[in-house]
C-alpha atoms as an extended CHARMM CRD file, in Angstrom:
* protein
*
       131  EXT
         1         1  UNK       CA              0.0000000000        0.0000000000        0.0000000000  PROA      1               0.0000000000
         2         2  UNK       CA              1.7730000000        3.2600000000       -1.1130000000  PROA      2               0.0000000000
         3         3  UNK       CA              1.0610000000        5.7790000000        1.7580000000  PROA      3               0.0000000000
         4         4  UNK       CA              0.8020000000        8.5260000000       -0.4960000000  PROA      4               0.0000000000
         5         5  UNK       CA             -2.8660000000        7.4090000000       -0.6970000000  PROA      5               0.0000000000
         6         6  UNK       CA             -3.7830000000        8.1540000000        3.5120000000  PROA      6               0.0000000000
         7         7  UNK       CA             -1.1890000000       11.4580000000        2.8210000000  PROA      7               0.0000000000
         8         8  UNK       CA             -2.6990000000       12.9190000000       -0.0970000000  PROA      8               0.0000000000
         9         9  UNK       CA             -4.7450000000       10.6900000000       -2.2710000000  PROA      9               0.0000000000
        10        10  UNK       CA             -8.0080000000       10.6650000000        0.5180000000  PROA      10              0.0000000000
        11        11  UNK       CA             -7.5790000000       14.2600000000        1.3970000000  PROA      11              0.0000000000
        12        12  UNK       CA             -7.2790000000       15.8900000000       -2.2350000000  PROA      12              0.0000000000
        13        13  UNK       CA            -10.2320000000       13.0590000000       -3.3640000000  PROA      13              0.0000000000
        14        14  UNK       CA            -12.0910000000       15.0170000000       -0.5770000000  PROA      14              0.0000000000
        15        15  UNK       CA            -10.9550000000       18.3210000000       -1.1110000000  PROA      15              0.0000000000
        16        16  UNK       CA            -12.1390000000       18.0220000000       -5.2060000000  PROA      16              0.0000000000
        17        17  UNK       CA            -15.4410000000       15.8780000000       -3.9780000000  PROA      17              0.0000000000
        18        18  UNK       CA            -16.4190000000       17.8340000000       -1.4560000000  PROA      18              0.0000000000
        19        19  UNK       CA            -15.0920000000       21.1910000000       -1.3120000000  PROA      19              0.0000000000
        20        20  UNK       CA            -14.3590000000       22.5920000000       -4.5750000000  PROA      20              0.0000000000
        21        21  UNK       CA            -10.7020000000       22.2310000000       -4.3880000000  PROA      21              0.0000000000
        22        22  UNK       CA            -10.7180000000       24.1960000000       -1.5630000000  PROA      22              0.0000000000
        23        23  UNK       CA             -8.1000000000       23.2890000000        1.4230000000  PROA      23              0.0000000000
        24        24  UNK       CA             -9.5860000000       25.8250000000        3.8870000000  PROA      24              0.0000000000
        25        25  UNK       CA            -13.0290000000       24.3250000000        3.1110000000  PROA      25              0.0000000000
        26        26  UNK       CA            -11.9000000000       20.9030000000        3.6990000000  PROA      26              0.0000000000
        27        27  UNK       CA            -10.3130000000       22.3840000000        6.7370000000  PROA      27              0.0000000000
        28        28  UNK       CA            -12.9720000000       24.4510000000        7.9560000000  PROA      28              0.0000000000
        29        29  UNK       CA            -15.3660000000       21.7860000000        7.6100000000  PROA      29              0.0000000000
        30        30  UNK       CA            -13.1830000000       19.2950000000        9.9930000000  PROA      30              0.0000000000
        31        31  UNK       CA            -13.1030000000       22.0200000000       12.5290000000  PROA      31              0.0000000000
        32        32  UNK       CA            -16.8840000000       22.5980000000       12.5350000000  PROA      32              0.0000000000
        33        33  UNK       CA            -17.4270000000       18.8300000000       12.6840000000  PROA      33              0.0000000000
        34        34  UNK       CA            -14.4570000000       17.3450000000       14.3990000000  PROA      34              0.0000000000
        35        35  UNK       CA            -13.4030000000       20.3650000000       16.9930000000  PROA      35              0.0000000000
        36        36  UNK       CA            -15.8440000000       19.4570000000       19.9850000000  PROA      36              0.0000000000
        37        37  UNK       CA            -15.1990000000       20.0210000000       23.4910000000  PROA      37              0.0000000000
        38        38  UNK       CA            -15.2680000000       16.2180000000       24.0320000000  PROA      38              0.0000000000
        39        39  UNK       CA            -12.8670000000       15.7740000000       21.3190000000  PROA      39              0.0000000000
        40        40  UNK       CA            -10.8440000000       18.2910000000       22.5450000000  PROA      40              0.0000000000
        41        41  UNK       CA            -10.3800000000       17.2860000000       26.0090000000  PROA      41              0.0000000000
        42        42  UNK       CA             -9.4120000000       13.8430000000       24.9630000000  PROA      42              0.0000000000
        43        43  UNK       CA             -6.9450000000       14.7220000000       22.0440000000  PROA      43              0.0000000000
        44        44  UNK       CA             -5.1830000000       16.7330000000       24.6050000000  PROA      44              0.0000000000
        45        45  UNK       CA             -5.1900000000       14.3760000000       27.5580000000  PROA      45              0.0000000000
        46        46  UNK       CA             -1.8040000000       13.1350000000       27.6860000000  PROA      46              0.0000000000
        47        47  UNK       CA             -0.5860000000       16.8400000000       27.0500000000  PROA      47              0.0000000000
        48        48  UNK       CA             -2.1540000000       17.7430000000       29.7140000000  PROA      48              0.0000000000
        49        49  UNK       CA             -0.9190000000       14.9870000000       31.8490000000  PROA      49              0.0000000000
        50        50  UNK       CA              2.3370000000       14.9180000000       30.3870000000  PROA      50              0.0000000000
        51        51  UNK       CA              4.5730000000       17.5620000000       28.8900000000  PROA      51              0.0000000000
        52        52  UNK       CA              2.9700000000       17.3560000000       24.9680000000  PROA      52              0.0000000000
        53        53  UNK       CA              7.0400000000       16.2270000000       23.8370000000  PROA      53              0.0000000000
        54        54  UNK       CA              6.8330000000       13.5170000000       25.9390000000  PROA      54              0.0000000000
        55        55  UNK       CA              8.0460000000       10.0670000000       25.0220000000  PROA      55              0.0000000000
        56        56  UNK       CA              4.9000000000        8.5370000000       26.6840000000  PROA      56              0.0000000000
        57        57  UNK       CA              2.6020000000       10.8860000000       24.5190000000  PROA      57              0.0000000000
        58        58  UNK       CA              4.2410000000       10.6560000000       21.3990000000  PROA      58              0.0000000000
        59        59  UNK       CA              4.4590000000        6.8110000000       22.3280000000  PROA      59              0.0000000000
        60        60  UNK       CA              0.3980000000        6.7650000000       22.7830000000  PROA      60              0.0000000000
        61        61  UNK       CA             -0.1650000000        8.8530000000       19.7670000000  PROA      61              0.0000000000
        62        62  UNK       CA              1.6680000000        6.2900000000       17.2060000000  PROA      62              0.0000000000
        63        63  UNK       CA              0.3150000000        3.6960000000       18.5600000000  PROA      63              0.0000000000
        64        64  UNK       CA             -3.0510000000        5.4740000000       17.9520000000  PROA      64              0.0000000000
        65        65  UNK       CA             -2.1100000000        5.5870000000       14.5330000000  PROA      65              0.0000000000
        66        66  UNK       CA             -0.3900000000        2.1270000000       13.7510000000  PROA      66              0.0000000000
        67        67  UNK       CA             -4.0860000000        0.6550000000       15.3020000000  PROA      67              0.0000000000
        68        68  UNK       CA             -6.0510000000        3.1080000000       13.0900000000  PROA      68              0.0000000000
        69        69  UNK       CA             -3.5720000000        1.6650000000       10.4980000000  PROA      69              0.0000000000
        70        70  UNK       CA             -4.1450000000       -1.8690000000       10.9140000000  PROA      70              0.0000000000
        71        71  UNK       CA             -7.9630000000       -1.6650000000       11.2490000000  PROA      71              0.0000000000
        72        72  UNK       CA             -8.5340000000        0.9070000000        8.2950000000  PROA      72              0.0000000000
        73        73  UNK       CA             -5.6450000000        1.4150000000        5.6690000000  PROA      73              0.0000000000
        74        74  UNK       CA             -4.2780000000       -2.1760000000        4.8810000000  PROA      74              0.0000000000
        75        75  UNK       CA             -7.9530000000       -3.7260000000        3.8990000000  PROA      75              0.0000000000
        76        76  UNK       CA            -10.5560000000       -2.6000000000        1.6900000000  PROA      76              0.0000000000
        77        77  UNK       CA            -14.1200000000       -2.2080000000        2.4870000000  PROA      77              0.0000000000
        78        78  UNK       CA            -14.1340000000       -6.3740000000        2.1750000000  PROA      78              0.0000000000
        79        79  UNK       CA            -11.7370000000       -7.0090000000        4.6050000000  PROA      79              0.0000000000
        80        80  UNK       CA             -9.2470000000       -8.1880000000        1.5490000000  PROA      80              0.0000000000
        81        81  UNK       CA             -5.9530000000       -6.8040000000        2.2050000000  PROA      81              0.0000000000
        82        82  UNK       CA             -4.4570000000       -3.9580000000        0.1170000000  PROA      82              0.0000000000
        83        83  UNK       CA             -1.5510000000       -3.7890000000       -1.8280000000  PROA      83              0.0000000000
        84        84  UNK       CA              0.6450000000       -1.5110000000       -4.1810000000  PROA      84              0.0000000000
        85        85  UNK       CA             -0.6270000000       -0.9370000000       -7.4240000000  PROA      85              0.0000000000
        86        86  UNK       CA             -4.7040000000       -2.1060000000       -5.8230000000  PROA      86              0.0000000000
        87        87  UNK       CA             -6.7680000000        0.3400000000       -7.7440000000  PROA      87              0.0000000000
        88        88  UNK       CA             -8.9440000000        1.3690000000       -4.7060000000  PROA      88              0.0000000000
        89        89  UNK       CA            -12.7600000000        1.7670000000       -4.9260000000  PROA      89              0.0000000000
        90        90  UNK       CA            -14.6820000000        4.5990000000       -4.3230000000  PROA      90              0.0000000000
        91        91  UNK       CA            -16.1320000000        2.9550000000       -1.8000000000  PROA      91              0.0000000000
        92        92  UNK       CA            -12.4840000000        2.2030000000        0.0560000000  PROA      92              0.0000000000
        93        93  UNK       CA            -12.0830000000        6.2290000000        0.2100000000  PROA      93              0.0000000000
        94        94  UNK       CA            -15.5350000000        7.1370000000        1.5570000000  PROA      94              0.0000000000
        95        95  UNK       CA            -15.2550000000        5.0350000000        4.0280000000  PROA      95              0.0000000000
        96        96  UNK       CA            -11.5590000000        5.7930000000        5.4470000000  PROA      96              0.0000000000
        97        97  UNK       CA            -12.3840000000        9.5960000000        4.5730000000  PROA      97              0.0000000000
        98        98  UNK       CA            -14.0700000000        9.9830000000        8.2540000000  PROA      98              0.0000000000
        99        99  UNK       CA            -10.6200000000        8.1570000000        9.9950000000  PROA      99              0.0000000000
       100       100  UNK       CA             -8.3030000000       10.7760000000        7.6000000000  PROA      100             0.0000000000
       101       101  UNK       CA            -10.3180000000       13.7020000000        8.9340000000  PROA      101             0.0000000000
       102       102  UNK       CA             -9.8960000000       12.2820000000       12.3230000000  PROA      102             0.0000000000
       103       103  UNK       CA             -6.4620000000       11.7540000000       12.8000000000  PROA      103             0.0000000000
       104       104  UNK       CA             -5.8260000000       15.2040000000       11.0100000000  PROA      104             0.0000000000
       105       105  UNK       CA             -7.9640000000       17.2770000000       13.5330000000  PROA      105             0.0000000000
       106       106  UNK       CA             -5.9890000000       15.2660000000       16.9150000000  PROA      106             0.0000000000
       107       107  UNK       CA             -2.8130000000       16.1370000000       14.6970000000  PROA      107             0.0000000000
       108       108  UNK       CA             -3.8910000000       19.7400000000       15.1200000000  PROA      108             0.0000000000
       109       109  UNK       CA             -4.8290000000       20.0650000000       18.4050000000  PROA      109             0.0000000000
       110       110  UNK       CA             -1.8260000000       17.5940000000       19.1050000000  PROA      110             0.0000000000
       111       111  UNK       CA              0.6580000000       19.8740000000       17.7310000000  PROA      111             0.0000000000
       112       112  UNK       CA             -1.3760000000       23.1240000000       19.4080000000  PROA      112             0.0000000000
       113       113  UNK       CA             -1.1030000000       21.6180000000       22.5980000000  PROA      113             0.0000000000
       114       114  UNK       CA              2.7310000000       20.5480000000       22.5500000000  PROA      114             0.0000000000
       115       115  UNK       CA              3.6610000000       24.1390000000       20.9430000000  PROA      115             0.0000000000
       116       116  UNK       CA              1.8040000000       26.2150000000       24.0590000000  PROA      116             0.0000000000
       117       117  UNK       CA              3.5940000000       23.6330000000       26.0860000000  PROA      117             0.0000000000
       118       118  UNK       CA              7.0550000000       24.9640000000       24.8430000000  PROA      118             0.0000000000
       119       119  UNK       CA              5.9360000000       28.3660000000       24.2720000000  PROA      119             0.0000000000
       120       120  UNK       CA              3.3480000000       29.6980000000       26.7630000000  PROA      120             0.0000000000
       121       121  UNK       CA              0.1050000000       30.6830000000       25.9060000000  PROA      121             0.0000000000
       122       122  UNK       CA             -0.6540000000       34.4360000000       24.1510000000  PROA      122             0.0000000000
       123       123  UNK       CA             -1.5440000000       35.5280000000       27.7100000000  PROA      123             0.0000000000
       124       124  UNK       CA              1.7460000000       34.5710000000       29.5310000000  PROA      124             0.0000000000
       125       125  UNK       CA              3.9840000000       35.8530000000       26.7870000000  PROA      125             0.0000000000
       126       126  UNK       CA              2.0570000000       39.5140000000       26.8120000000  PROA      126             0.0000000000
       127       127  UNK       CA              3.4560000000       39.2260000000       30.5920000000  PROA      127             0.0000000000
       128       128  UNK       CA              6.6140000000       38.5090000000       30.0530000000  PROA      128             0.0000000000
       129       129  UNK       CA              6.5930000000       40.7540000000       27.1070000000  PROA      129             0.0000000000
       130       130  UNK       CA              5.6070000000       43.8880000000       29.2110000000  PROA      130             0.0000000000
       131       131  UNK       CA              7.6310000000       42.8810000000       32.2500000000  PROA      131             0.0000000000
C-alpha cells in the first residue's frame, strides 16, 4: 500500500469531492465537525498529563495511529488486504475519509497543545513581554 494514498490521495479526493478544491473548506469543515469540546479534552489528555514532547505521549499517539492503520488502511471495504498498485474503490475512500479527517484534527490540536507547552500561551507571553 503506497502511503501517499492516507497522505494525499483521501484528502485531495475530498478536497475536489467535497469542497471545490478548496483546502480551507476541507479544513474548515473538519473544525466545525471534528473540533468538539469532548474531542478536545481527549486529544489533549496526555498533554495535559504529560509535557505534549513527551516520550509517553508521542508513544500513545503512534500507537493510535499504527491501530487506526491496521484496522482501516491495509484492507478494503471487504476485509481483503491492500496492496501496491490495488486500484482502490470509491467505496475504500468514503469510508476511510471519516478516519483521515480524524487523525488530522488530533494532529492539530496535538501539535497546538505541545507548541503552548514549549511556548506559553498568548496571555503569559504579553506578561513577560511587558515585564
Amino acid at each position: 500500500m503506497n502511503s501517499s494514498v492516507w497522505d494525499e490521495a483521501i484528502i485531495q479526493h475530498a478536497m475536489n469531492l467535497y469542497h471545490d478544491s478548496s483546502q480551507y473548506s476541507f479544513q474548515t469543515s473538519i473544525e466545525d465537525s471534528l473540533l468538539t469540546p469532548d474531542n478536545v479534552d481527549l486529544w489533549r489528555e496526555c498533554s495535559v498529563k504529560a509535557s505534549g514532547s513527551s516520550k509517553a505521549c508521542v508513544t500513545e499517539w503512534a500507537e493510535e495511529s499504527f491501530r487506526d492503520a491496521l484496522t482501516y488502511a491495509y484492507g478494503d471495504e471487504n476485509g481483503k488486504e491492500v496492496v501496491d498498485g490495488d486500484a482502490l474503490t470509491e467505496e475504500y475512500f468514503e469510508t476511510r475519509l471519516e478516519v483521515v479527517e480524524r487523525r488530522l484534527a488530533a494532529g492539530g490540536v496535538r501539535l497546538a497543545a505541545t507548541l503552548e507547552e514549549i511556548f506559553g500561551d498568548s496571555e503569559e507571553r504579553e506578561v513577560v513581554m511587558i515585564a
